[in-house]
LOFI-800766 format. One record per residue (C-alpha): y negated, x, z negated; residue in one letter. Coordinates in steps of 0.25 Angstrom, whole numbers, padded with zeros to 4 digits, always signed. Layout:
BEGIN
YXZa
...
// end
This chain:
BEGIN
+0019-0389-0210x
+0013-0390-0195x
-0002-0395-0194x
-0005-0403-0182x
-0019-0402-0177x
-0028-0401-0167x
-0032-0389-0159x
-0048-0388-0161x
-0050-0379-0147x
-0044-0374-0135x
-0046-0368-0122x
-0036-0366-0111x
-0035-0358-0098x
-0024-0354-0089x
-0022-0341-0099x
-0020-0348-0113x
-0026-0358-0122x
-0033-0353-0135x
-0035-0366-0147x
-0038-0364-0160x
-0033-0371-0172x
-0041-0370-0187x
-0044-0355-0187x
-0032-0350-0178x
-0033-0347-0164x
-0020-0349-0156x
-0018-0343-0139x
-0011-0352-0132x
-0005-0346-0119x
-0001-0353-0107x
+0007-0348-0096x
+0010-0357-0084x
+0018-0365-0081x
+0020-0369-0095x
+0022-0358-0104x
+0015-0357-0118x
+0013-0348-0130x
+0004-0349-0142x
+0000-0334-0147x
+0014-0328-0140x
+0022-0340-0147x
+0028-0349-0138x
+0024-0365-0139x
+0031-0378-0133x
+0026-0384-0121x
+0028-0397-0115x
+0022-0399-0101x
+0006-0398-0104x
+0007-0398-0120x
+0009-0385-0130x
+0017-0388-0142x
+0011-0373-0151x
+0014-0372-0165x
+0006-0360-0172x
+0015-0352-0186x
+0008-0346-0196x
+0014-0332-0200x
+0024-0339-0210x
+0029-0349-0201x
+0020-0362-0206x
+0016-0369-0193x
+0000-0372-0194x
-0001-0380-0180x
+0006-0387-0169x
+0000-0392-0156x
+0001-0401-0146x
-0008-0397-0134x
-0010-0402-0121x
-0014-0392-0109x
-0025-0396-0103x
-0030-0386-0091x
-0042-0393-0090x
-0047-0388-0105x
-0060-0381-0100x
-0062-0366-0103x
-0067-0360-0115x
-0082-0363-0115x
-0092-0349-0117x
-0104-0349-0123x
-0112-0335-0118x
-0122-0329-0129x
-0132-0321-0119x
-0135-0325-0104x
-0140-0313-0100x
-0133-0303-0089x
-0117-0304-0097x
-0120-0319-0101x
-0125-0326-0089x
-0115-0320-0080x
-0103-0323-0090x
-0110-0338-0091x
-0109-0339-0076x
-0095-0332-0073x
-0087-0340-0083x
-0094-0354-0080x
-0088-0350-0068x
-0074-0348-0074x
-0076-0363-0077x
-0079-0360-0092x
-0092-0369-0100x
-0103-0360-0103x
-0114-0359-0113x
-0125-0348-0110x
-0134-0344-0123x
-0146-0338-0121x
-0158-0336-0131x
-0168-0335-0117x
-0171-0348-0113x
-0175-0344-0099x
-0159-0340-0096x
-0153-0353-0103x
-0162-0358-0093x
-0159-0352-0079x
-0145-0355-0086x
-0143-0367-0086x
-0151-0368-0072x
-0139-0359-0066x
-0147-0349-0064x
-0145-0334-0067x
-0154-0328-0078x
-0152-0314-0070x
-0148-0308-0056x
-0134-0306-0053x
-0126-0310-0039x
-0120-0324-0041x
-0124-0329-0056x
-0133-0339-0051x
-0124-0346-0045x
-0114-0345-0055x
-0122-0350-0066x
-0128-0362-0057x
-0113-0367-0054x
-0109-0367-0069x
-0122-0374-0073x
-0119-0384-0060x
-0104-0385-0067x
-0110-0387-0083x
-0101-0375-0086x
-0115-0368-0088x
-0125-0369-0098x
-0137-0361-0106x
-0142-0363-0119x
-0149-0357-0130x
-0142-0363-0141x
-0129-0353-0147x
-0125-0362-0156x
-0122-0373-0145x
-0114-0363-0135x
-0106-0358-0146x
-0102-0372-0151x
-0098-0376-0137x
-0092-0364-0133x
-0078-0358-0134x
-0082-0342-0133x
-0095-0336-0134x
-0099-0324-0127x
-0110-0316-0132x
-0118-0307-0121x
-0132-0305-0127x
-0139-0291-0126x
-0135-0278-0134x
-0149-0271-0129x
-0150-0256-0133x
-0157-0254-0147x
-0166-0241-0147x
-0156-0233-0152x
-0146-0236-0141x
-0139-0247-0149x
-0136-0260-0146x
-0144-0271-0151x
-0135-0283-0157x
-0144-0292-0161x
-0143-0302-0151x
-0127-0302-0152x
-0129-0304-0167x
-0138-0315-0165x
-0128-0321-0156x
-0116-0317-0166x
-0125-0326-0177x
-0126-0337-0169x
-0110-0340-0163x
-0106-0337-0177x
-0115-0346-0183x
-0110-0356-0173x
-0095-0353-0176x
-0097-0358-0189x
-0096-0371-0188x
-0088-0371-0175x
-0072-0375-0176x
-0067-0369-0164x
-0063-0356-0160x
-0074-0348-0154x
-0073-0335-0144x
-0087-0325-0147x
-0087-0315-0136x
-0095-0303-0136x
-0100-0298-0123x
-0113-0289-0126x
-0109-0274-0125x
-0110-0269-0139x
-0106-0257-0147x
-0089-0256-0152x
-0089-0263-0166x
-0101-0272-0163x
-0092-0284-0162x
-0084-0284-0173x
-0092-0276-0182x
-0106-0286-0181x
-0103-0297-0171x
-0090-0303-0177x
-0096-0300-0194x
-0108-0310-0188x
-0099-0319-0183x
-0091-0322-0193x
-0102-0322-0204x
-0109-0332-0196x
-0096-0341-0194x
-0090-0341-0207x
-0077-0338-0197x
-0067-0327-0195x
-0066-0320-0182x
-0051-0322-0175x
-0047-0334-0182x
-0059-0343-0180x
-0067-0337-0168x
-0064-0325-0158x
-0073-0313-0155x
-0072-0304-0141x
-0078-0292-0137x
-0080-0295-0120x
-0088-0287-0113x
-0095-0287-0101x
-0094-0279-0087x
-0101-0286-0079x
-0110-0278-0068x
-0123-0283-0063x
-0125-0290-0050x
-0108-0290-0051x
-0107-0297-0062x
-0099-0311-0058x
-0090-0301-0050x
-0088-0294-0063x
-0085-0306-0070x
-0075-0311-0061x
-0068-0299-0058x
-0071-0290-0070x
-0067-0275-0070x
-0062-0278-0085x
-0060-0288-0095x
-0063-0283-0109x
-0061-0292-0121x
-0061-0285-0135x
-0056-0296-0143x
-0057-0298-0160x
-0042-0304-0159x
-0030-0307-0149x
-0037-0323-0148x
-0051-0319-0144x
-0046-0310-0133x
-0038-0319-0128x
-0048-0330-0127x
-0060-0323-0121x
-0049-0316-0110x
-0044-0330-0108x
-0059-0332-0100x
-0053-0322-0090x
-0042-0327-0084x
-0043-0328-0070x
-0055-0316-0070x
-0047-0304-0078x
-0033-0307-0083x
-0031-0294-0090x
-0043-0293-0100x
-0044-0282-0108x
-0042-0287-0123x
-0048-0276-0133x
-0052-0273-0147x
-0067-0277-0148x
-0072-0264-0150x
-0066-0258-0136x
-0071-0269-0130x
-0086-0266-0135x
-0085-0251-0132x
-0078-0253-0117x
-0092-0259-0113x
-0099-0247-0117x
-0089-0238-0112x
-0089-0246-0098x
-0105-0244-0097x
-0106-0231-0101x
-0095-0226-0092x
-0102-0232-0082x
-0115-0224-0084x
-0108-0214-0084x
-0102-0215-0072x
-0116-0218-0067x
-0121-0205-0072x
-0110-0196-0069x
-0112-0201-0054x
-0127-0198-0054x
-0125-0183-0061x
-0114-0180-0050x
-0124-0186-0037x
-0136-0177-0043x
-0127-0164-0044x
-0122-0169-0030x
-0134-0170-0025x
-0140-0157-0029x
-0128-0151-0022x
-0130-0158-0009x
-0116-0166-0010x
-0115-0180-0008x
-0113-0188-0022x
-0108-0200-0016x
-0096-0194-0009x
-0094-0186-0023x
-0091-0198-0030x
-0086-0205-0021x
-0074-0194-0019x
-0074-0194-0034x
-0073-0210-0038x
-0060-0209-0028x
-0052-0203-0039x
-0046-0215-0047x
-0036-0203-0053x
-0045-0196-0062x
-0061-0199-0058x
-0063-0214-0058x
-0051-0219-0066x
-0044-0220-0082x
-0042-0205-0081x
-0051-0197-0095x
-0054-0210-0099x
-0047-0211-0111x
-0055-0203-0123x
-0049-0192-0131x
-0052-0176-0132x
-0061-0168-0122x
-0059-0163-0108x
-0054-0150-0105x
-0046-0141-0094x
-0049-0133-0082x
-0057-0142-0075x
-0065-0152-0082x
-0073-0142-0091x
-0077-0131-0081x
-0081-0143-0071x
-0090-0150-0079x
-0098-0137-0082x
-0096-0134-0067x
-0102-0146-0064x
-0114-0146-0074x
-0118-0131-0068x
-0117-0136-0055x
-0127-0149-0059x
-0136-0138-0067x
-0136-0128-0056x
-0142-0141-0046x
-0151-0143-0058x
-0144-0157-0060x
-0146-0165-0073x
-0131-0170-0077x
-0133-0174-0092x
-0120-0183-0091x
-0112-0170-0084x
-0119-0159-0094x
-0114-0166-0105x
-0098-0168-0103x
-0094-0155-0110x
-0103-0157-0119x
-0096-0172-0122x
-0082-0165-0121x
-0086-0155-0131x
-0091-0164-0140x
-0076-0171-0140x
-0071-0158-0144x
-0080-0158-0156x
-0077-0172-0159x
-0062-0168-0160x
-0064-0155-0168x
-0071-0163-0179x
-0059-0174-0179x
-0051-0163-0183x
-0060-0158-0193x
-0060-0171-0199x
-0046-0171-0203x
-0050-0159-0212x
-0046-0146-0216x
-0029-0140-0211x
-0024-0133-0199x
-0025-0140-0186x
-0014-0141-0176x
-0017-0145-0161x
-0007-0152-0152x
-0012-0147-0138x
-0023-0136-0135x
-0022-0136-0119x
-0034-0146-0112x
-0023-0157-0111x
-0010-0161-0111x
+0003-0156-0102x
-0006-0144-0098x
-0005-0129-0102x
-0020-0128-0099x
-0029-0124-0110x
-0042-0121-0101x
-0054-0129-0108x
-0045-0138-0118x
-0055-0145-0125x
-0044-0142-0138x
-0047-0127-0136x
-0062-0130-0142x
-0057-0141-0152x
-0047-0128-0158x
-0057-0118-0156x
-0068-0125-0163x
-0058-0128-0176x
-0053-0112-0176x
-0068-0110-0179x
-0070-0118-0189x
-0058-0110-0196x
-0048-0121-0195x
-0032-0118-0192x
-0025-0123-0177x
-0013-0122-0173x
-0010-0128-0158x
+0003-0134-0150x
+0002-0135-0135x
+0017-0137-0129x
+0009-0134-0116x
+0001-0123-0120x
+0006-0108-0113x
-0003-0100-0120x
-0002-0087-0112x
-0008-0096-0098x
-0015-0106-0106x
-0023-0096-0114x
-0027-0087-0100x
-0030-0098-0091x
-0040-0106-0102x
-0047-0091-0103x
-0048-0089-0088x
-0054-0104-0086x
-0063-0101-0099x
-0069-0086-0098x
-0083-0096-0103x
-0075-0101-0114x
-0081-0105-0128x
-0078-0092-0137x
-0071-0102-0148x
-0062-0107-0137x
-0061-0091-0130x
-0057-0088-0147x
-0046-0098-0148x
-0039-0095-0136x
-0037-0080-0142x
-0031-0086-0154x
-0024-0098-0147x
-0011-0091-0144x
-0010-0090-0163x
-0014-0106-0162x
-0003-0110-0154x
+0012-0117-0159x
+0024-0117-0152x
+0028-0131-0160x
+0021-0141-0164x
+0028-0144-0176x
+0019-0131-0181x
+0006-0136-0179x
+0010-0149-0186x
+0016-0140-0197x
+0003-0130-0196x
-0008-0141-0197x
-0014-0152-0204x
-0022-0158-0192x
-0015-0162-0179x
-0024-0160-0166x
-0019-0166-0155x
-0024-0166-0140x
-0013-0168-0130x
-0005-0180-0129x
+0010-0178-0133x
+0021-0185-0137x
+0026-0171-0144x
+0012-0173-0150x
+0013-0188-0154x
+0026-0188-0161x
+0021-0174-0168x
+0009-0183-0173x
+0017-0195-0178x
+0026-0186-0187x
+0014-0177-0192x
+0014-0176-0207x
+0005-0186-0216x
-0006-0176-0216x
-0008-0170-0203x
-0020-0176-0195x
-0021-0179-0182x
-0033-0176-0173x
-0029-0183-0159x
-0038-0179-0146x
-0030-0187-0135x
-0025-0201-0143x
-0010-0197-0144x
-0005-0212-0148x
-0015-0220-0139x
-0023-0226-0150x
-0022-0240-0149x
-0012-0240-0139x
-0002-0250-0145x
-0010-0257-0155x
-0011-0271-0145x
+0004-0270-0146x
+0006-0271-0163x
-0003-0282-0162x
+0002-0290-0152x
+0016-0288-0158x
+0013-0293-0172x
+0010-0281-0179x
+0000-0282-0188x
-0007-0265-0189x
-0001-0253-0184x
+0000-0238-0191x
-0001-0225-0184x
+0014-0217-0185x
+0017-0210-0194x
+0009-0219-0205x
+0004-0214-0217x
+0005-0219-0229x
-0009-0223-0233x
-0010-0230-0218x
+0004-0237-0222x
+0000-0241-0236x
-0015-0246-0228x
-0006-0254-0218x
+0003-0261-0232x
-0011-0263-0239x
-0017-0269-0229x
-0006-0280-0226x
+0002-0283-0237x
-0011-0284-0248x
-0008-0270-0254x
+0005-0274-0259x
+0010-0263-0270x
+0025-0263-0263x
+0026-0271-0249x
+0040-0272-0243x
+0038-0263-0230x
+0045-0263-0219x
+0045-0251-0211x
+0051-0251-0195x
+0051-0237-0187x
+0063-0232-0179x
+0058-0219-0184x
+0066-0215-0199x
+0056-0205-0202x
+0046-0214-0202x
+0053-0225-0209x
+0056-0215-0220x
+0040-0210-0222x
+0035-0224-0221x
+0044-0229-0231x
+0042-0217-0242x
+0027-0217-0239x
+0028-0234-0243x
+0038-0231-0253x
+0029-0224-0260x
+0017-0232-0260x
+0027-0241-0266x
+0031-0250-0255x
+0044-0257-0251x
+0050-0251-0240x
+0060-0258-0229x
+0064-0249-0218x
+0069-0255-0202x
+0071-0245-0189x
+0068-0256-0180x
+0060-0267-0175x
+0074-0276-0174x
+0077-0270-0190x
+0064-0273-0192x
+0063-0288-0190x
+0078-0288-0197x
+0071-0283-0211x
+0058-0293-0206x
+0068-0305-0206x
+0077-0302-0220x
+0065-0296-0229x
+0050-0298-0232x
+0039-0287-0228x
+0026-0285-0234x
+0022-0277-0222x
+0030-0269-0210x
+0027-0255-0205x
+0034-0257-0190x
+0035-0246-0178x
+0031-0250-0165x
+0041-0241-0157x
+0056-0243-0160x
+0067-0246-0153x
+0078-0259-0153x
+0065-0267-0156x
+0050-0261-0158x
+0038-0264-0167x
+0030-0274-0157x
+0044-0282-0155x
+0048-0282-0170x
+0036-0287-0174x
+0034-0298-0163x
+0049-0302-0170x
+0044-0300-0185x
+0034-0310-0179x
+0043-0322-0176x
+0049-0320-0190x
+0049-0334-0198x
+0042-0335-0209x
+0031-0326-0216x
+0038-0312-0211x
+0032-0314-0198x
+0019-0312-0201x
+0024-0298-0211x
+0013-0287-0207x
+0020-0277-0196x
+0010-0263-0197x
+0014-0257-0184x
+0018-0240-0185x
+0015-0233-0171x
+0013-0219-0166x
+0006-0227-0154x
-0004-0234-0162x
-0017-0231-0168x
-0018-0216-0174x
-0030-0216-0180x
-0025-0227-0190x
-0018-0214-0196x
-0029-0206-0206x
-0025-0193-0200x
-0027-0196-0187x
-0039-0196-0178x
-0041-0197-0164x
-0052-0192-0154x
-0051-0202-0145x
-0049-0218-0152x
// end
C-alpha cells in the first residue's frame, strides 16, 4: 500500500534537492530544463512539479510525492561551532554565498564584535564581509548551541585542537561541542548535516566524535542525521581568496547522502569536490601542513649550503621549482619501498659532506638515508612476520624495466634475511647477471659487507622461471610491478604469502566502483575459503547451506570456489557471465552471490546494476564483489608496505 505524506525538510539549489521523509534521506537531482531523478531512478515531472515514488527492496512502495519547485526555497541554513580564524571567515564567506548563519562562540567579547559586523581578527576584507551579512540579517552570534542547532540545517564545528604536552591533540573542546549538538538532536525531527572542520588525528571522527553523538541523540548516524570530515585550507591574510577559489575541496563523508549535501554548499566555488572515506580526509590535512614544513625546511637547508658556497640560493630554486616533470609535481609521491639507483643514494651523501664540509647544520638532509633505510627494515620485518619457509623475490634490480642493480634497496632487504639464515630464491626477467653484478660492484667499491656478500653468492639465488620460485617458496616477495607478476600472485597456492613493496593491484582502486553498482563487499582473487565462508556468515546470518551463486568467466576459479563451498556444506550454482548471471538471478532464489567484476558480454558493475531492477525481493540478494583489482590486504596472506 502507497503512504502519502508530507515531506518534513528540504533544501534546493541549482545541483539537487535533498528531503527527508521519517528516517530515510532521499537526493533529488535536477537537471535543466527539466530533467529529474530520485537516487538514479528516474520520477514524472509535470512542468514545475515532481511526481517520486520511493520502493523498498521487495517492491512495497513507502511514499509518493507531489512537490512543487520552488527556486526561491533559501539555502541550507549553518550554524558554526567556533568563531575563531576557520569560523569567522566561513561565517562571513557563506553568508556571502547568500546562506543564513548562526555563529557560536562561548567568548562573549567575539559574539559581540559579531554581531556588530566586525572582525574578531586581522584579515584583508573580513570586515566588510561580516558587516554586509549582519546589514542583510544572514548574520548572527550567539552563545547559545542549542538554539543554532535547532535552527540550523548543517553544523560546522571549527573549535581548537591545541597541542597537549606530549604533541597530542587536545579534543576536549570538539567533545564539548559533540555533547551539545547531539543533545540537541535528540528531540529535533529534521535531518541534520554535523561537519567536522578542526584538524584532528585519522579515527578521531568516527572512532570518538560519532560514539558521542549518537549516545547523546538516541539516533543512528546515516539514516537520521549525516556526519563529514571537511577540512580547511585556508591561508592567512588570503583567506576569502582561498575560500572562493580553493586549491581543493575535501569532504571525507560517513555515507553517499552526507557528501552530497555539504558538496552541494559548492556549487558555483569548486564543482569537483573531492569525496572521501573520513579517515583520508583527516589525514590529508596533516599530510598537507607537514609537507609544507617541509618544503619550508628543505628550502632553508639548501640557502644555508648555498650560501656557505658563495652561490646564489634564490636562482637555485628558482631553476629547480621550473621542473613540473619530476621536482614540483605528483612524481615519488605515491608511498611504497625505498629509493635506490645510481643517482639518488650517492647524491644525497654527496650533498650532506658538501654541507658538512661548509660546516652546515642540515638535520632534515642528514637524516634521508637514514629514513630510507628504516623502510627497508620496515619491509624485512613484514616478511618475517609471515613466519618460518623459503622466500622468493619477484625483482631484485632498483626498479622495474631496468637491468640495473646499483643500490637496489631489495639488495639490503636480501642480504639482511640471508644473515638471519633464511632461504631466497630470486626472479628478474631483467636482470643480466654478468653486467648487472660488475657495474653495482664498480658503483659500490664502499658497499655494506652484507650487500658485497650477497652479490658473491647472487649468481646460485637467481631463477631462470618463475614458476620455480613460486614452487621453491612459501613467501612471495614482490618489488616491481608486473603483470607477469600479477597473474602469478592471483594463481599462488592457498599458502603462500605475499609480501608487496610497490601495491601491485592499486589498493583501493575500484572499490568506489562495487559500491556504486550495487554490490554490497568485494573479496581479493583468488578467495580463500575462510574469507569466502566470512563473506557467506556475515550476510546471510550464518546459514548452515546458503544457495550460492558463483559468476567468474574464469573456470578454474569456478571450479575452486565451488569445491571450497561445497565443502563447507553449501549449495552451489554456477553462471560464466554477467548476462547468465542475471538469467539464474530471475528463475532461482540466492542466499548470497559471489560475482567477478571483469567479464566479457556483460561485467560485474553491469550485472548487478541489472540484478538491481529485478522485481520483488531478489533485487536486494547480497552481490560480494570477486577482484584481483580490489583490496589485497583483505586476504590473510597478504600484506603490503605501502596501504
Amino acid at each position: 500500500m502507497t503512504n502519502k505524506s508530507e515531506i518534513k525538510s528540504f533544501h534546493i539549489d541549482s545541483k539537487g534537492k535533498y528531503f527527508w521523509h521519517g528516517s530515510c534521506s532521499f537526493l533529488l537531482r535536477i537537471y535543466p530544463p527539466n530533467n529529474y531523478q530520485l537516487e538514479g531512478h528516474p520520477i514524472m515531472t509535470s512542468a514545475n512539479t515532481v511526481q517520486a515514488e520511493r520502493k523498498t527492496q521487495k517492491d512495497t512502495p513507502i511514499w509518493d510525492h507531489t512537490l512543487k519547485i520552488d527556486p526561491l526555497i533559501s539555502r541550507p541554513s549553518i550554524s558554526i561551532f567556533g568563531l575563531g580564524y576557520v569560523g569567522a571567515v566561513s561565517a562571513a564567506c557563506f553568508a556571502d554565498c547568500r546562506h543564513k548563519i548562526i555563529g557560536v562562540d562561548p567568548d562573549t567579547a567575539k559574539v559581540n564584535l559579531i554581531n556588530q559586523g566586525r572582525s574578531p581578527i586581522v584579515e584583508p576584507g573580513l570586515g566588510e564581509l561580516l558587516k554586509s551579512g549582519v546589514v542583510q540579517k544572514r548574520i548572527q552570534a550567539t552563545t547559545d548551541a542549542d538554539n543554532a542547532t535547532l535552527n540550523s540545517d548543517i553544523s560546522f564545528i571549527c573549535v581548537g585542537t591545541p597541542s597537549a604536552e606530549d604533541g597530542s591533540c587536545d579534543l576536549k573542546y570538539l567533545e564539548m561541542v559533540s555533547r551539545d549538538i547531539g543533545r540537541v538532536l535528540q528531540s529535533k525531527s529534521d535531518y541534520h548535516l554535523v561537519v567536522f572542520r578542526s584538524t584532528v588525528p585519522p579515527g578521531t571522527t568516527r572512532k570518538i566524535m560519532l560514539p558521542i553523538l549518537e549516545e547523546q541523540s538516541g539516533k543512528k548516524c546515516g539514516a537520521d542525521f549525516g556526519l563529514c570530515f571537511h577540512p580547511e585550507f585556508l591561508r592567512e591574510s588570503t583567506a576569502i581568496e582561498d575560500f572562493h577559489t580553493p586549491p581543493k575541496t575535501v569532504i571525507g563523508c560517513f555515507d553517499k547522502a552526507s557528501g552530497e549535501y555539504l558538496a552541494g554548499l559548492y556549487h558555483g566555488i569548486d564543482e569537483t569536490p573531492i569525496l572521501t572515506t573520513i579517515e583520508a580526509a583527516e589525514m590529508v590535512k596533516y599530510v598537507d601542513n607537514t609537507w609544507h614544513a617541509v618544503k619550508v625546511s628543505f628550502a632553508n637547508e639548501i640557502g644555508k649550503i648555498c650560501h656557505a658556497n658563495d652561490v646564489d640560493s634564490h636562482e637555485v630554486m628558482d631553476i629547480f621549482v621550473q621542473d613540473t616533470k619530476l621536482n614540483i609535481s605528483s612524481y615519488y609521491m605515491k608511498p611504497g619501498f625505498a629509493f635506490g639507483g645510481s643517482c639518488l643514494p650517492k647524491d644525497v651523501r654527496g650533498i650532506n659532506h658538501l654541507a658538512e664540509k661548509s660546516g652546515v647544520d642540515t638535520p632534515l638532509l642528514k637524516n634521508i638515508l637514514a629514513s630510507n633505510q628504516s623502510q627497508i627494515e620496515h619491509a624485512l620485518s613484514l616478511v618475517e612476520k609471515c613466519g618460518e619457509g623459503p622466500i622468493g623475490f619477484l625483482g631484485v634490480t632498483f626498479k622495474a624495466d631496468t637491468d640495473d642493480l646499483r643500490e637496489s634497496p631489495v639488495l639490503p632487504l636480501i642480504a639482511g634475511l640471508l644473515e638471519k639464515g633464511r632461504e631466497v630464491s630470486i626472479y628478474d626477467p631483467n636482470l643480466n647477471l654478468e653486467a648487472s653484478v660488475r657495474h653495482h660492484l664498480q658503483h659500490s667499491k664502499h658497499a655494506d659487507d652484507s650487500v658485497g656478500r650477497l652479490m658473491q653468492h647472487l649468481p646460485d639465488l637467481v631463477r631462470e622461471n618463475i614458476a620455480d620460485v613460486f614452487s621453491e617458496s612459501s613467501i612471495i616477495v614482490v618489488s616491481h610491478k608486473s603483470m607477469l607478476f600479477r597473474e602469478a600472485i592471483i594463481a599462488r597456492r592457498d599458502d603462500q604469502h605475499v609480501v608487496d613493496l610497490i601495491r601491485l593491484f592499486d589498493g583501493n582502486s575500484i572499490i568506489d566502483q562495487i559500491f556504486e553498482a550495487g554490490m554490497n563487499d568485494y573479496l581479493q582473487k583468488p578467495a580463500g575459503k575462510q574469507q569466502l565462508l566470512k563473506k557467506i556468515s556475515y550476510w546471510t546470518g550464518d546459514l548452515e547451506c546458503a544457495h550460492t551463486l558463483v559468476v567468474d568467466d574464469d573456470p578454474s576459479i569456478r571450479m575452486v570456489t565451488k569445491a571450497r563451498l561445497e565443502k563447507a556444506g553449501h549449495q552451489v550454482s554456477e553462471a560464466e557471465n554477467g548476462e547468465e548471471a542475471i538469467h539464474r538471478m530471475k528463475e532461482d532464489d540466492f542466499d548470497i552471490v559471489f560475482m567477478d567484476v571483469s567479464m566479457p558480454v556483460m561485467d560485474g558493475f553491469d550485472a548487478t546494476k541489472e540484478a538491481r531492477r529485478i522485481p520483488g525481493h531478489k533485487r536486494g540478494t547480497p552481490i560480494v564483489a570477486l577482484s584481483a583489482h580490489a583490496v589485497p590486504e583483505e586476504s590473510t596472506t597478504y600484506d603490503g608496505i605501502c596501504w
